[in-house]
Structure formats: structure tokens, C-alpha cells
N, CA, C and O atoms as a GROMACS GRO file, in nm:
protein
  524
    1UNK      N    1   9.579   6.683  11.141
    1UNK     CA    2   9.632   6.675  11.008
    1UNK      C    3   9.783   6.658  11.012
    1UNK      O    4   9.857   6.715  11.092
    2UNK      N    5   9.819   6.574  10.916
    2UNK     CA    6   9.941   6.591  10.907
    2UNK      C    7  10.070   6.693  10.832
    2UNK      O    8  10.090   6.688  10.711
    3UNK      N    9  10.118   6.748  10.887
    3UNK     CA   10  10.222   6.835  10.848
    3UNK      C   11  10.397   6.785  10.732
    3UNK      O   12  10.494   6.714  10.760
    4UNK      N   13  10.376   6.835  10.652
    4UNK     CA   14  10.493   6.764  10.566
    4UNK      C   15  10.547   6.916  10.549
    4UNK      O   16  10.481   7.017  10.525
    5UNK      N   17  10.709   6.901  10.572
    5UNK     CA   18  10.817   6.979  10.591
    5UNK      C   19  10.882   6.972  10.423
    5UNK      O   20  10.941   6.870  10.387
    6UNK      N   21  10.868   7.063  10.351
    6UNK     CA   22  10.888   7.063  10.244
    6UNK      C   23  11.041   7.182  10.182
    6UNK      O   24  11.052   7.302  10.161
    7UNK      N   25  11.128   7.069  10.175
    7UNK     CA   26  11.233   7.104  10.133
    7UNK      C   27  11.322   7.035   9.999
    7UNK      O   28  11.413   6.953  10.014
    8UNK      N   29  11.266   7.098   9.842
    8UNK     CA   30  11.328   7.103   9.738
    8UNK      C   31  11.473   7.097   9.726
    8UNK      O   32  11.548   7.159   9.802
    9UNK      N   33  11.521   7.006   9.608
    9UNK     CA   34  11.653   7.027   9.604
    9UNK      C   35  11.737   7.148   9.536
    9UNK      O   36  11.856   7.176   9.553
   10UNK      N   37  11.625   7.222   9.443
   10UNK     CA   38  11.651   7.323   9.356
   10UNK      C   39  11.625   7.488   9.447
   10UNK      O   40  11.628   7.601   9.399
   11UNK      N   41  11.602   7.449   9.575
   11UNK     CA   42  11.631   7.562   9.673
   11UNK      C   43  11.707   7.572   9.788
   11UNK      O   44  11.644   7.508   9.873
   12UNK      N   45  11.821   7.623   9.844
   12UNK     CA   46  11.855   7.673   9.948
   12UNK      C   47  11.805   7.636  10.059
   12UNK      O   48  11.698   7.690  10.084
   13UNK      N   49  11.851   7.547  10.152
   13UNK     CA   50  11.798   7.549  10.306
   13UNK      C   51  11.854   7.606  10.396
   13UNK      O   52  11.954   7.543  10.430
   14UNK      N   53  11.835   7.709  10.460
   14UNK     CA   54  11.992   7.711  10.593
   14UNK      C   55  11.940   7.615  10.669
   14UNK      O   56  11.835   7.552  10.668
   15UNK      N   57  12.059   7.617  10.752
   15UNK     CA   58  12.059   7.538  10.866
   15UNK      C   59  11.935   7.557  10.912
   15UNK      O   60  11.865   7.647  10.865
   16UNK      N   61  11.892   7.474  11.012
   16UNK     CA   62  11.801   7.492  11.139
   16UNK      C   63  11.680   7.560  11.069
   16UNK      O   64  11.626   7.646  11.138
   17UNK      N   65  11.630   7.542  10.953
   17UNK     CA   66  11.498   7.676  10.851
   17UNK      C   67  11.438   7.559  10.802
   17UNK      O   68  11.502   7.458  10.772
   18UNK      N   69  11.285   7.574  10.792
   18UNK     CA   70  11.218   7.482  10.684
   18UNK      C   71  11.140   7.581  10.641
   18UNK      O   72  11.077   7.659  10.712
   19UNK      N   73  11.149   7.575  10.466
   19UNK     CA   74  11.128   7.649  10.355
   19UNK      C   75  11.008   7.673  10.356
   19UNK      O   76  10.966   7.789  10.356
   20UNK      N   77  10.914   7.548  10.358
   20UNK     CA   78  10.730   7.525  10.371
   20UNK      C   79  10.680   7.405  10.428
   20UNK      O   80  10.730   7.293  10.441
   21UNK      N   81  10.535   7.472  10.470
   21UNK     CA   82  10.512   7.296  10.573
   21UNK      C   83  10.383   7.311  10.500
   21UNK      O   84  10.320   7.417  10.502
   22UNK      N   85  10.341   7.196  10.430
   22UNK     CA   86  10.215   7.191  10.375
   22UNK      C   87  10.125   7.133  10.476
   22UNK      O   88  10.201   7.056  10.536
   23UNK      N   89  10.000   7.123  10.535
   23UNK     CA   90   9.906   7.100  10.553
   23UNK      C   91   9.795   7.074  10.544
   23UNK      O   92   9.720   7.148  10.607
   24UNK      N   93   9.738   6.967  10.470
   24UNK     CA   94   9.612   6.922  10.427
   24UNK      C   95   9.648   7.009  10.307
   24UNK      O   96   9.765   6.992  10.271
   25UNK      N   97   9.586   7.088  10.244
   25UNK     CA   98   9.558   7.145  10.116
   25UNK      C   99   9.628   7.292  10.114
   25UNK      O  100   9.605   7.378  10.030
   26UNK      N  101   9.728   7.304  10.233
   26UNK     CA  102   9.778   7.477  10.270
   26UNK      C  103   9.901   7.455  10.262
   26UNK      O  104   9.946   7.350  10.307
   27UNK      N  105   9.979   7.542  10.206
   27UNK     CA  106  10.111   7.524  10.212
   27UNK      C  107  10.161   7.684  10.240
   27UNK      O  108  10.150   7.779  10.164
   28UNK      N  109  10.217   7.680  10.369
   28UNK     CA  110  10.296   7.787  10.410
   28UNK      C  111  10.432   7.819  10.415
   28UNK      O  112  10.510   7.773  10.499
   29UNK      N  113  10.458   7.888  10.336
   29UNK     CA  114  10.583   7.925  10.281
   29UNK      C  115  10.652   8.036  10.357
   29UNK      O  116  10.606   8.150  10.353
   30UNK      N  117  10.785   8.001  10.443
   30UNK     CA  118  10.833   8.090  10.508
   30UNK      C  119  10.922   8.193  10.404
   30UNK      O  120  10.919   8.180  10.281
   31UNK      N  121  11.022   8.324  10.495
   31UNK     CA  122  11.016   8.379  10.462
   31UNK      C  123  11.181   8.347  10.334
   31UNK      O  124  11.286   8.324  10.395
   32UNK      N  125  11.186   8.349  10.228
   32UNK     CA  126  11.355   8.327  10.119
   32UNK      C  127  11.323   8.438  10.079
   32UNK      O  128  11.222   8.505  10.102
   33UNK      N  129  11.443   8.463   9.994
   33UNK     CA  130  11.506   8.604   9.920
   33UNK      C  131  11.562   8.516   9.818
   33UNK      O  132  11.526   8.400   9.797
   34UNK      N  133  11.668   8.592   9.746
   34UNK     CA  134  11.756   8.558   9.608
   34UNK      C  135  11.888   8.471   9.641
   34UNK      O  136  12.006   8.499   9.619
   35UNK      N  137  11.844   8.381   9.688
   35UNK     CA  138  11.975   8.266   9.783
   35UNK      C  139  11.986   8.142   9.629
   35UNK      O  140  11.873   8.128   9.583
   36UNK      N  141  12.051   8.090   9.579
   36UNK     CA  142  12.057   8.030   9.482
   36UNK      C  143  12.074   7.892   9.570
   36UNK      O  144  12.067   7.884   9.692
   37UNK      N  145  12.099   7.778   9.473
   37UNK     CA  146  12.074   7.615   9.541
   37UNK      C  147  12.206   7.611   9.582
   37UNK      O  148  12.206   7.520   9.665
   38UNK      N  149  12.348   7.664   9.571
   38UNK     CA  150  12.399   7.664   9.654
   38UNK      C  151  12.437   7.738   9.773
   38UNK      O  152  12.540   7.704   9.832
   39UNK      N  153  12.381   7.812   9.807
   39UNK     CA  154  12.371   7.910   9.919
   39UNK      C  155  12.432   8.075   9.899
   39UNK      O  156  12.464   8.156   9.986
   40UNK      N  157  12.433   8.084   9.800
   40UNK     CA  158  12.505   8.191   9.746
   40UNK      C  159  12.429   8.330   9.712
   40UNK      O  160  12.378   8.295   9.606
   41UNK      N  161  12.394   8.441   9.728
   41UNK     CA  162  12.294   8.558   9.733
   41UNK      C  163  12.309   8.589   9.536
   41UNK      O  164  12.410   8.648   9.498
   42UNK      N  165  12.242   8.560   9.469
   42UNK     CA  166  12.247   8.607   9.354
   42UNK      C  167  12.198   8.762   9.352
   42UNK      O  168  12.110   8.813   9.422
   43UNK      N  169  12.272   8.819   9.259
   43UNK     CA  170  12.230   8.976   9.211
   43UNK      C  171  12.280   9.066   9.283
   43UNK      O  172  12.203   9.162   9.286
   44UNK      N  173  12.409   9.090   9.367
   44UNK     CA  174  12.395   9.181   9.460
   44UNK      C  175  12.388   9.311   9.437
   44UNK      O  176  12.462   9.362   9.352
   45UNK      N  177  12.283   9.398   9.522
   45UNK     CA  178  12.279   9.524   9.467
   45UNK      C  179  12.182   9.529   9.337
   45UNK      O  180  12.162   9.635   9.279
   46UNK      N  181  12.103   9.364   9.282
   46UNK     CA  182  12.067   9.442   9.164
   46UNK      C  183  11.909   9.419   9.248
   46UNK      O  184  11.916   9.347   9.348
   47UNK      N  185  11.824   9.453   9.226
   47UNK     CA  186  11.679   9.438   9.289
   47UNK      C  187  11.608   9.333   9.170
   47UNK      O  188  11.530   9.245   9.208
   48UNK      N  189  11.638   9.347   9.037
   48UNK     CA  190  11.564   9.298   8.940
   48UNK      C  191  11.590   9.137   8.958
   48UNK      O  192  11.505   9.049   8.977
   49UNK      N  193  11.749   9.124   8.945
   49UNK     CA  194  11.784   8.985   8.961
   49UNK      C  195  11.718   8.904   9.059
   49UNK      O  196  11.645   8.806   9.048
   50UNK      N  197  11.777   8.992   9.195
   50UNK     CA  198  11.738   8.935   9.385
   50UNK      C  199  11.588   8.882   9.314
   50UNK      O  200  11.550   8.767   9.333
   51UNK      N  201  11.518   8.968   9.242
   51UNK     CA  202  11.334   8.956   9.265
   51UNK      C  203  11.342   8.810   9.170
   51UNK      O  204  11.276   8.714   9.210
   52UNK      N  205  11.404   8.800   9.074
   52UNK     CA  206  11.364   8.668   8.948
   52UNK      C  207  11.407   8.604   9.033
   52UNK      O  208  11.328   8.513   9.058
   53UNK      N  209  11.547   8.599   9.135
   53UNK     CA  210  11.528   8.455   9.194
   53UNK      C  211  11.466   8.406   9.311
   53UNK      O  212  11.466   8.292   9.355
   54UNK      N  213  11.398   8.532   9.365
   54UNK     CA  214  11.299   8.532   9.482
   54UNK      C  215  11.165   8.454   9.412
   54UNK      O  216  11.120   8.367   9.486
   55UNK      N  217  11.112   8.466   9.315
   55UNK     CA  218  11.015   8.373   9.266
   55UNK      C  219  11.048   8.281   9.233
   55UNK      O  220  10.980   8.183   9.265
   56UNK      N  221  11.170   8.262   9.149
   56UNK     CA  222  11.191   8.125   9.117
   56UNK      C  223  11.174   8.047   9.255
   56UNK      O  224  11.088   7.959   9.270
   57UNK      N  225  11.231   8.072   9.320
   57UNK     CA  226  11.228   7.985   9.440
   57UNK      C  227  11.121   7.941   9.518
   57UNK      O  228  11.111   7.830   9.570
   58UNK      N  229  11.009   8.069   9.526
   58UNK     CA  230  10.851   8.074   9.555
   58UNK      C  231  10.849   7.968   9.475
   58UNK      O  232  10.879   7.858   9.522
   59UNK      N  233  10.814   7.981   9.339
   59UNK     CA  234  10.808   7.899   9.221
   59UNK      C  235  10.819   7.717   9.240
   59UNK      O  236  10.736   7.629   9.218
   60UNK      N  237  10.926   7.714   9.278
   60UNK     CA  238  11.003   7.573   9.308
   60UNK      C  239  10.935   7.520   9.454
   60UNK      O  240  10.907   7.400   9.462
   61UNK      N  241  10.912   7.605   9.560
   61UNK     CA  242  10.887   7.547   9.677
   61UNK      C  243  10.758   7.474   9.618
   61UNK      O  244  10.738   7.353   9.631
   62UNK      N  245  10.647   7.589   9.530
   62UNK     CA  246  10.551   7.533   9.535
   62UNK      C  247  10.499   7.393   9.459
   62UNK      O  248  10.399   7.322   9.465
   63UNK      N  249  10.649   7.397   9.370
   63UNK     CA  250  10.607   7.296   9.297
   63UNK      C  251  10.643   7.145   9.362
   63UNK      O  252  10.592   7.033   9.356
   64UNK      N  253  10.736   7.195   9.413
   64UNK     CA  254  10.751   7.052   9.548
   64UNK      C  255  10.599   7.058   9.625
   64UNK      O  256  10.537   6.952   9.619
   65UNK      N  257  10.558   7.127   9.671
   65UNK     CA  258  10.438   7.123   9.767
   65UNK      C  259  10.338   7.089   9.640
   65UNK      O  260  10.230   7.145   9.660
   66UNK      N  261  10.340   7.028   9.539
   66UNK     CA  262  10.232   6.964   9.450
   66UNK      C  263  10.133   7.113   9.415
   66UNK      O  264  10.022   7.101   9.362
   67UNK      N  265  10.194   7.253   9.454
   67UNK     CA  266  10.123   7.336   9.412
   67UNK      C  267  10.152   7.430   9.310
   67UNK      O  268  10.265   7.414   9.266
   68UNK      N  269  10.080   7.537   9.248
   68UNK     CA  270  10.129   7.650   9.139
   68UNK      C  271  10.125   7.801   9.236
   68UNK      O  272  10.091   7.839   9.348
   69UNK      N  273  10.178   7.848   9.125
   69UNK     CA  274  10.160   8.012   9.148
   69UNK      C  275  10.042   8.017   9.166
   69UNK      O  276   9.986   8.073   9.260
   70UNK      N  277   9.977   7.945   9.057
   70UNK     CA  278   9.778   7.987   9.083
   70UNK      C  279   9.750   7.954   9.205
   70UNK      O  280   9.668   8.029   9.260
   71UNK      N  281   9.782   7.883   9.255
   71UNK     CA  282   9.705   7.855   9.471
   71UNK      C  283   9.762   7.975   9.498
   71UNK      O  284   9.665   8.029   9.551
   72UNK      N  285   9.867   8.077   9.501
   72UNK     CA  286   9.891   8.172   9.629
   72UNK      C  287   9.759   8.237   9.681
   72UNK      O  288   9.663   8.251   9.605
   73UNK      N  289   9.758   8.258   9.750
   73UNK     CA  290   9.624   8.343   9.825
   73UNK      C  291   9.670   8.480   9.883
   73UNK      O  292   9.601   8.582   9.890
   74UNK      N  293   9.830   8.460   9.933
   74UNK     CA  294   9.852   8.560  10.007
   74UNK      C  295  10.022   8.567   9.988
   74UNK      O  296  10.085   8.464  10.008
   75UNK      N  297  10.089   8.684   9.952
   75UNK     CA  298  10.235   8.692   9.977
   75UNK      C  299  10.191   8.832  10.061
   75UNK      O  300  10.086   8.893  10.084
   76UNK      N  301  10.394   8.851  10.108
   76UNK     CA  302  10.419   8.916  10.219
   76UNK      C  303  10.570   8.948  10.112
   76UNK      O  304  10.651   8.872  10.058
   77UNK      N  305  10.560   9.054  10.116
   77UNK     CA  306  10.684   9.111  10.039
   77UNK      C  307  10.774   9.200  10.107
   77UNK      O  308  10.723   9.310  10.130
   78UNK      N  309  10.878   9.186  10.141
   78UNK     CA  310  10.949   9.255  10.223
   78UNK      C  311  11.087   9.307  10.145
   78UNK      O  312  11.189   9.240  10.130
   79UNK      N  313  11.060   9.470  10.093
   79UNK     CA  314  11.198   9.475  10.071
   79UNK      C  315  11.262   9.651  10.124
   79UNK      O  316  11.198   9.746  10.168
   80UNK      N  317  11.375   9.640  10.103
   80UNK     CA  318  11.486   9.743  10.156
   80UNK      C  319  11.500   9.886  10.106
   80UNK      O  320  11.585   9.964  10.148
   81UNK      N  321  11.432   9.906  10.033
   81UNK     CA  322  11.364  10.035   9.986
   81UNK      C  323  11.301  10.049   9.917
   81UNK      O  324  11.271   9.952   9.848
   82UNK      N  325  11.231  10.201   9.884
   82UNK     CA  326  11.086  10.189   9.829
   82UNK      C  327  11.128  10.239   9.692
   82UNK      O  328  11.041  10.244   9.606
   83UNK      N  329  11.224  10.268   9.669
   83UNK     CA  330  11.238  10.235   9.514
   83UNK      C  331  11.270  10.111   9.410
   83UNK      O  332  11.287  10.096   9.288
   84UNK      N  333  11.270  10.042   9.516
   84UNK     CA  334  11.260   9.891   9.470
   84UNK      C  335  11.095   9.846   9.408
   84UNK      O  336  11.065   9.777   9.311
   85UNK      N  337  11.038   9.894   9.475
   85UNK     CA  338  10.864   9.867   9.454
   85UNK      C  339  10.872   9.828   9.329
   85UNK      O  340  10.888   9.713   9.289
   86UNK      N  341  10.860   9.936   9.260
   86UNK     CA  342  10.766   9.941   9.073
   86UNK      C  343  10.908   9.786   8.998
   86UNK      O  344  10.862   9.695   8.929
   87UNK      N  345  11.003   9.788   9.018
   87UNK     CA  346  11.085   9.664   8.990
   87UNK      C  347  11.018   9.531   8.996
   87UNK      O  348  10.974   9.454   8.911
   88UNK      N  349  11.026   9.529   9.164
   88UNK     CA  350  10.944   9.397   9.181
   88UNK      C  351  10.818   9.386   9.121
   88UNK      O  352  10.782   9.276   9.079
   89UNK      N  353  10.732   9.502   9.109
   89UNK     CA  354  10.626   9.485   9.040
   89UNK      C  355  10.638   9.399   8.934
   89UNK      O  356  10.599   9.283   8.924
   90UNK      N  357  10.720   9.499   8.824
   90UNK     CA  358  10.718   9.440   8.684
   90UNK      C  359  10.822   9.293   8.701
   90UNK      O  360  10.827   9.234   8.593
   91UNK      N  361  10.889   9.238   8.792
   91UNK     CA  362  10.911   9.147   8.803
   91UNK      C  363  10.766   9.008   8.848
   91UNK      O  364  10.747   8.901   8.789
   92UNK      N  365  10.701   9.058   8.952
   92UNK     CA  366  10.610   8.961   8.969
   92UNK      C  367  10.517   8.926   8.901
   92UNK      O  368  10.448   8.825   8.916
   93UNK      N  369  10.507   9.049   8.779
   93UNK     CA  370  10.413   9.032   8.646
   93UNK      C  371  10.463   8.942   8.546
   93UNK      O  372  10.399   8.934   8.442
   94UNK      N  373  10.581   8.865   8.564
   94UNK     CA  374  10.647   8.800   8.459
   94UNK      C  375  10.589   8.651   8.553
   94UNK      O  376  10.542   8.549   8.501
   95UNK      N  377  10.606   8.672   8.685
   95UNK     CA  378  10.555   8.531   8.657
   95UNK      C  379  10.374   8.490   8.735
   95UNK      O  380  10.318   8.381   8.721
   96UNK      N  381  10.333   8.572   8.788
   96UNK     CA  382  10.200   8.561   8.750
   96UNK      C  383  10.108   8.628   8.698
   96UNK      O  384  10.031   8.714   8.741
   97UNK      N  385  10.132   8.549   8.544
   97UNK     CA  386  10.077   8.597   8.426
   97UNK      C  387   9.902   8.518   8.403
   97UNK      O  388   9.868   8.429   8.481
   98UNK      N  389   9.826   8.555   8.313
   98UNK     CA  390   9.710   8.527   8.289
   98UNK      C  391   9.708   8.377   8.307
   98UNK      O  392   9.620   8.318   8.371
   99UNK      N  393   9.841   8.303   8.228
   99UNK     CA  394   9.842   8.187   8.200
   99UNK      C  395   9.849   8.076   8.342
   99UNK      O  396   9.816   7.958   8.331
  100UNK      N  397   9.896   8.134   8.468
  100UNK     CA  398   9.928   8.104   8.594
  100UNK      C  399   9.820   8.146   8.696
  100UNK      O  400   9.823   8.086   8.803
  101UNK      N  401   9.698   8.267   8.676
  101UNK     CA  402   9.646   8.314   8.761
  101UNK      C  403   9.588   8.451   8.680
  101UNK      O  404   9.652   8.536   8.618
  102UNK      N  405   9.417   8.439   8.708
  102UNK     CA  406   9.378   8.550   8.619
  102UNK      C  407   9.434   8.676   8.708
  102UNK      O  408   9.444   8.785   8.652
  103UNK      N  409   9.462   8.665   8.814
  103UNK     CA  410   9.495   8.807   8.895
  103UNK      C  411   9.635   8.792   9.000
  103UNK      O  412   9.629   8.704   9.086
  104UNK      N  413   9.728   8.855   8.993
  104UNK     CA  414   9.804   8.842   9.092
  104UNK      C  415   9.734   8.820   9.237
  104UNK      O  416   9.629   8.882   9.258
  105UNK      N  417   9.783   8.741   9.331
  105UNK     CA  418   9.745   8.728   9.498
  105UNK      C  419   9.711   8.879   9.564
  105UNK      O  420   9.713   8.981   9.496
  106UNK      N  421   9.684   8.876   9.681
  106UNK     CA  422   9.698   8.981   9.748
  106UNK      C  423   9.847   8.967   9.802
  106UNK      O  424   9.932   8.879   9.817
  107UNK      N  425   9.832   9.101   9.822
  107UNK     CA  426   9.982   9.099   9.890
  107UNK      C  427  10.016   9.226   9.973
  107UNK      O  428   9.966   9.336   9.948
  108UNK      N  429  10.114   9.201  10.083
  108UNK     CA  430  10.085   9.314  10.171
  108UNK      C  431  10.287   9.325  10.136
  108UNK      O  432  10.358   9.225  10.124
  109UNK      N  433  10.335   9.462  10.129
  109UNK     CA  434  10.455   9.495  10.068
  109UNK      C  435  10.503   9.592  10.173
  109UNK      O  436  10.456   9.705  10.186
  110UNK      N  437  10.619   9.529  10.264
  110UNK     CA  438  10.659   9.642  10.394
  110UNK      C  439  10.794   9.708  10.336
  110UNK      O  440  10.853   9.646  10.247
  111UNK      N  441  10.866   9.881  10.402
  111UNK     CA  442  11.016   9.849  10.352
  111UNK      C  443  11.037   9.835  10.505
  111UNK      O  444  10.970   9.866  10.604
  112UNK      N  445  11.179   9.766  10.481
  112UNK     CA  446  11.194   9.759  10.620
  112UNK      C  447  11.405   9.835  10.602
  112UNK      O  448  11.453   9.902  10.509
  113UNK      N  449  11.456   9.797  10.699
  113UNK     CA  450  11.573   9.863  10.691
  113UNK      C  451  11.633   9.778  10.654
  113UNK      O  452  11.689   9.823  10.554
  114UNK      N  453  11.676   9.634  10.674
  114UNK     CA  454  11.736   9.538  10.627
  114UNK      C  455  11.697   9.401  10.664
  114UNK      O  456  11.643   9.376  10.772
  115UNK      N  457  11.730   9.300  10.564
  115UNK     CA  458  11.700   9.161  10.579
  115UNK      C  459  11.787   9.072  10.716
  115UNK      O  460  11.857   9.124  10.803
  116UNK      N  461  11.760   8.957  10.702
  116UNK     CA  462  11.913   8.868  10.762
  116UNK      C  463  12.030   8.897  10.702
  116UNK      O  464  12.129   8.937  10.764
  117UNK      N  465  12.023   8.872  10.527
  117UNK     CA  466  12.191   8.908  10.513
  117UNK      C  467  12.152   9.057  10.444
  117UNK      O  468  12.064   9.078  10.360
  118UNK      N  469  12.233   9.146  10.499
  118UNK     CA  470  12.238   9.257  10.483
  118UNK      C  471  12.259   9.311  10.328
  118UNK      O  472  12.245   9.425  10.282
  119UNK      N  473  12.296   9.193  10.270
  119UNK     CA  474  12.287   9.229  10.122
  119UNK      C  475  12.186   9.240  10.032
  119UNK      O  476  12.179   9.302   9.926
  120UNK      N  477  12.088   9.153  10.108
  120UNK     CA  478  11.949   9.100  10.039
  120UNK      C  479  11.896   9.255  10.046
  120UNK      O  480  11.928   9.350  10.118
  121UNK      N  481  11.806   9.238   9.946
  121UNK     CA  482  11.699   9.372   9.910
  121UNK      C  483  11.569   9.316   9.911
  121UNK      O  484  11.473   9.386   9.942
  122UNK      N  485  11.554   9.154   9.869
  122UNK     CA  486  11.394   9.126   9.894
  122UNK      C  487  11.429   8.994   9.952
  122UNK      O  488  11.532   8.928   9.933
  123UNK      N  489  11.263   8.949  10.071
  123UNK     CA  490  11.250   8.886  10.085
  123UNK      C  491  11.068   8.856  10.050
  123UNK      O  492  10.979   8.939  10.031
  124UNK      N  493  11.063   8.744  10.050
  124UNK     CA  494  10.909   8.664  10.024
  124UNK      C  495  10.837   8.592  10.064
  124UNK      O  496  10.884   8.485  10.026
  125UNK      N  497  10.695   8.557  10.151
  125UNK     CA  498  10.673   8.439  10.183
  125UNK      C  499  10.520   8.468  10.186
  125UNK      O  500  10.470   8.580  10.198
  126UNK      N  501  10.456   8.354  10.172
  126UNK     CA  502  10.333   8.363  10.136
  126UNK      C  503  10.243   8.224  10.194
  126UNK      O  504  10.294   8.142  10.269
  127UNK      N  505  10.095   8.214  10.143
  127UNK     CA  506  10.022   8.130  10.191
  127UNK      C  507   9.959   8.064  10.033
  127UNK      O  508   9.904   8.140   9.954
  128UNK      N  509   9.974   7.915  10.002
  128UNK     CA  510   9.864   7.909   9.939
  128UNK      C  511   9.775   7.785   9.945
  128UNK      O  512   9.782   7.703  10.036
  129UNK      N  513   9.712   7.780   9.868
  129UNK     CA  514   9.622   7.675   9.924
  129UNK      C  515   9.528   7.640   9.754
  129UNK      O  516   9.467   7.706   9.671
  130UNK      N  517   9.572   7.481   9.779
  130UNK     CA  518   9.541   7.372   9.642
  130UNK      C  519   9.406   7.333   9.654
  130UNK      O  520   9.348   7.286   9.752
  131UNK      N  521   9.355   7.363   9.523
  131UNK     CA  522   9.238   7.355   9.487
  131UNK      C  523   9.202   7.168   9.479
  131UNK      O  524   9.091   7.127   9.445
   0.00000   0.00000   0.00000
């Protein structure tokens, strides 16, 4: 199968990183945080912000990869403390809503001590796959 390297203009690339590589009907989404399209960490310190632009960006990869929120199958949520949790929650409920997906994905949610940039509080990456 062929592999397409999927990099949006409305997201952040670093150097030497590819965002998602779709595959036949799978699109695997590595791991972004709250990095805006010009490379810049939006929200610092706030968890609510970091999280709206951590989906937007989910959001955007997938829509370059010809996919929705409704394909995720699987995220991986990684953030910097556990009082961040119930935030991101009510953040990820804003955007997969009934209208996007009768049920949020599964998702497995680690804390860890810190990201790449030490400012970040969340990072995201997930699996989904087009119907």
C-alpha cells in the first residue's frame, strides 16, 4: 500500500516530524500539542487553551487526511498533570459531540512529567480509520 505523508498548511511541522501518514483507509497521527501554524505554543500555562488547540489541530490533520473526528478509533492523551484531566475532558466534549461521533474514541490518558517543550501540558495522537 501506499503511504501518503500528510502535512496541512493550517498546522505546525517541525523540522525532520511528519504530522500523519495515511494508509489505505488508516491514518496515523503522530504525537502535536497546542503549537499554532506558526510554530508558536498557544496558552501557556493555560490547559483549557493548550487542549482547544490540541484538537483543532487533530481536527485539521484529519481533515487533510480526507478524514473526521468520527473515524478516530483510538487517541493517546498525554498530559503533565492529573489535574488537567476533568479540563481536557470537558474540552474533548466540545468537539466530539453527537453531531461528529455518537461516542467519544477510546482513549488511553498517561501523566507524564513533561513534554518536548517543557511548556506544553498536552500532547495527542491517535489512530483513525475511514469508513
Amino acid at each position: 500500500m501506499t503511504k501518503e505523508m500528510i502535512h496541512p498548511d493550517n498546522v505546525y511541522v517541525a523540522p525532520n516530524h511528519i504530522l500523519a501518514c495515511r494508509v489505505g483507509k488508516t491514518v496515523y497521527i503522530g504525537g502535536h500539542g497546542a503549537t499554532a501554524p506558526d510554530g508558536t505554543l498557544v496558552g501557556k500555562g493555560n490547559i483549557e487553551a493548550q487542549a482547544t488547540q490540541a484538537f483543532t489541530n487533530l481536527n485539521n490533520i484529519l481533515k487533510a487526511s480526507s478524514a473526521s473526528l468520527g473515524d478516530i478509533v483510538k487517541l493517546n492523551i498525554y498530559l503533565t498533570a492529573q489535574e488537567h484531566l476533568s479540563t481536557m475532558i470537558g474540552v474533548r466534549k466540545k468537539f466530539f459531540t453527537e453531531k461528529n461521533t455518537p461516542l467519544p474514541p477510546g482513549r488511553t490518558t498517561v501523566i507524564v512529567k513533561s513534554l518536548g517543550n517543557p511548556d506544553s501540558l498536552i500532547e495527542i495522537e491517535g489512530i483513525a480509520e475511514i469508513d
